[in-house]
N, C-alpha and C positions, 0 to 999 in steps of 0.2 A: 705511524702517521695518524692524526687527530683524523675524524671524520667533519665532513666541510659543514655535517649538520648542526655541531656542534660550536653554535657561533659564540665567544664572548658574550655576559650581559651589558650593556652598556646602564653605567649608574645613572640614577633616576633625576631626578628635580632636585631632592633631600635625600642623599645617602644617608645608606644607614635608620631610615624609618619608614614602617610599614604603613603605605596610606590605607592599607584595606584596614589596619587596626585602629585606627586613629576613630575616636569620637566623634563625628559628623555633626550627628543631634545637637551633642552639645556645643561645636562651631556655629552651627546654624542659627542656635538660639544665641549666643551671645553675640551675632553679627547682630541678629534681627534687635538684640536687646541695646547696643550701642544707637544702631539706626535711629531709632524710636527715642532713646536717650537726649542723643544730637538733635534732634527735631523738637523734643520738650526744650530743650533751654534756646534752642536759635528760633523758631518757627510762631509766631505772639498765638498762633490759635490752641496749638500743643500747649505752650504755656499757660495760659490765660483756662484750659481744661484742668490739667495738670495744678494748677492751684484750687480750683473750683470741685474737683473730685476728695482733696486732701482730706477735706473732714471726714470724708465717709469712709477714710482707713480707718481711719481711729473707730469708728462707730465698728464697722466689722471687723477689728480687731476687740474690741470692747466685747461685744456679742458672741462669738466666739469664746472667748476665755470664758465669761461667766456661763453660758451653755454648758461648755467643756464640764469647769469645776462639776457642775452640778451633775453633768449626766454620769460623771467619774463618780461622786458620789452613790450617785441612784445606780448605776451598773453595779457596785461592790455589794450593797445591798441584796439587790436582786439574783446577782450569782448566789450570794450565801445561800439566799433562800431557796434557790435552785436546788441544791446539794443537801440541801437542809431533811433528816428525815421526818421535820412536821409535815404532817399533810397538808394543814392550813397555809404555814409560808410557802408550801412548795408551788400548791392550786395558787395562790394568789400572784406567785410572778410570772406563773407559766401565762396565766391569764392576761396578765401585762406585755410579755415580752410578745406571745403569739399575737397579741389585739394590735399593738402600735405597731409593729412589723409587718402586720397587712395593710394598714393604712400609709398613703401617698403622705408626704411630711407636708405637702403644700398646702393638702385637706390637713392635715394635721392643725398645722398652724392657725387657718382657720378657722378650726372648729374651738380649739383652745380659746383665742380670741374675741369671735364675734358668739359663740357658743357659752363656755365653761367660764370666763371670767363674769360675763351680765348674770349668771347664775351666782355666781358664790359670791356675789356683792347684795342679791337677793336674801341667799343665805345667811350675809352676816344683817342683812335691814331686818329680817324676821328677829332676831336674838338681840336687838336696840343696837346694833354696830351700823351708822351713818355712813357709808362709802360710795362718793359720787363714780362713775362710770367712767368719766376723766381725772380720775386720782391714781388710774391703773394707765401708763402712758404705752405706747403698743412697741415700743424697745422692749420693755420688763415682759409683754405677753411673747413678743416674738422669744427671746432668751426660754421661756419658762416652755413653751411650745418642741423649741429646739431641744432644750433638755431633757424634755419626757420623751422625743423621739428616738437621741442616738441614747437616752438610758436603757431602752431595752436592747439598742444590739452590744453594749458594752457590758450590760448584765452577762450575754452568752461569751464575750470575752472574758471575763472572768470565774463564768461557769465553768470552760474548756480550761481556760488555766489551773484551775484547784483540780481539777479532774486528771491533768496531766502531771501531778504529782505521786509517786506511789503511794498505794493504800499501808503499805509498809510503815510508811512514815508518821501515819494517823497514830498507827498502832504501838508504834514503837513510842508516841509521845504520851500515848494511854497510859501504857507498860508503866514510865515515870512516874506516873500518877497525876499529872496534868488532867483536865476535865474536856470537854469538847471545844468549850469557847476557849480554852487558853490552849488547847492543840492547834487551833486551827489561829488563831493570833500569833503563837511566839515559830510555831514551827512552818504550816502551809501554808499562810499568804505571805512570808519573807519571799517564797523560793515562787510562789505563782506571781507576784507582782514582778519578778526581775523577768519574768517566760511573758507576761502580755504586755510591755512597755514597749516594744516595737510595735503590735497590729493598733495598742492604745493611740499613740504617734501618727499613725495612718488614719486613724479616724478624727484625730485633732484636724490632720488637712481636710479631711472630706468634709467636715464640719465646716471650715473656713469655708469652704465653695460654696456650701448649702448654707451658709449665714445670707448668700444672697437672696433667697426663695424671701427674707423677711420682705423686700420688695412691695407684697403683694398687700404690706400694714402699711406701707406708705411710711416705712421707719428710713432714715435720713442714713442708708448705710449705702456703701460705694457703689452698688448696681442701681439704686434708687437714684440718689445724684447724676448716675451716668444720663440716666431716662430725663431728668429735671433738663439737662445741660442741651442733651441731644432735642427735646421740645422746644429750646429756646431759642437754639440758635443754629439749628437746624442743620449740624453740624456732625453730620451721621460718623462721619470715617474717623475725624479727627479724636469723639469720645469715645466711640467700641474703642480703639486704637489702645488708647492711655487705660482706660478699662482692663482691659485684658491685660495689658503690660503689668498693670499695677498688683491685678490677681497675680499672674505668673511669677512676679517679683516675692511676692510672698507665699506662694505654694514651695517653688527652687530653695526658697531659703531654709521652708521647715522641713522638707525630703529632705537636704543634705543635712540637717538633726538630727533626721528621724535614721537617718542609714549611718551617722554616725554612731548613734545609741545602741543600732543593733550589734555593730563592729564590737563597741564598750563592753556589749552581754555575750558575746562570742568571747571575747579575752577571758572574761569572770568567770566563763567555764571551763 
């Protein structure tokens, strides 16, 4: 005979699935993200934000991308140089990656801007090169600011990636008779570019978020806009609201990239 303590479960809501596994977070966010949706297109002040912020995607998608390029470019540099056994390129990235990595990106930006461009327009007026002070628009200073920032921690990205390949394989493309620059061309950076294309991806987002800091140049990108919208019309809730939405619309989008590329580099292995 059954003990009475052993009562039947009685089926839940939704047989057959477990609410404790179920994604919440991501319920959450896509309630919160229709809500917000429904209120841009029904609600004229959502709306009327919601058009008036548009540009300033583009602007921080704009800034962003060319940042990116550029700090991709200067990171590969600087890794090389890292690993490099000149002494010269090795002192001079270390000098770079450790100087910009102490400094706040917001001084950064700053200093770049109201700093280092009046000077090198100085520099080219000393050698007969004519360049007015508003022929440099603070989009191009914010971008070039941005790029010497996350170049140095994507140099260390690229540093750990070549370092994370066996020294084996240096050797082994020596052996062939390859020279330094074409071992580390045909053979090490095939195999470290496929290893740092995820944390690279992760720093594309963080980049996106810190495009806003350009704010502080008064460059026309969507946190700038937001401030313009919210001084005009005083209209606190309604612009954070679409702000943030707009941000998290495009961060979700490039995480599910960035975690699908890592999937793509787990199969390749």
């Amino acid at each position: 005979m059954e003990s009475s303590s052993e009562m039947p479960k009685r089926p839940g809501l939704f047989p057959g699935v477990d609410l404790a596994k179920l994604p919440w977070w991501a319920i959450v966010l896509l309630l919160a993200g229709l809500s917000l949706s429904i209120l841009i297109i029904t609600n004229g002040n959502y709306n009327d934000t919601f058009m008036f912020l548009k540009a300033g995607v583009i602007t921080t998608l704009r800034i962003t991308f060319f940042s990116f390029l550029i700090a991709t470019t200067l990171g590969l540099m600087t890794g090389l140089a890292r690993v490099s056994k000149n002494p010269i390129l090795f002192n001079i990235s270390t000098l770079y990656v450790e100087t910009v990595r102490g400094i706040p990106l917001v001084v950064l930006l700053l200093y770049i801007a109201f700093a280092l461009v009046p000077l090198f327009i100085e520099v080219l007026a000393s050698i007969g090169v004519t360049l007015s002070i508003r022929d440099v628009p603070m989009e191009a200073r914010a971008i070039v600011a941005l790029a010497v920032g996350y170049g140095a921690y994507e140099g260390e990205v690229f540093r750990a990636g070549i370092q994370s390949i066996g020294r084996g394989q240096m050797e082994a493309a020596r052996a062939l008779g390859l020279n330094y620059a074409q071992s580390m061309r045909y053979v090490i950076l095939p195999q470290a570019v496929r290893r740092v294309l995820p944390p690279l991806g992760n720093d594309f987002i963080s980049l996106l978020k810190d495009s806003s800091l350009a704010t502080v140049l008064a460059v026309d990108e969507l946190t700038q806009l937001g401030r313009i919208r919210r001084a005009s019309t005083f209209r606190v809730l309604e612009t954070f609201n679409v702000v943030a939405f707009l941000y998290l619309v495009m961060t979700l989008l490039l995480s599910s990239g960035v975690r699908w590329l890592e999937e793509k580099m787990k199969i390749a292995e």
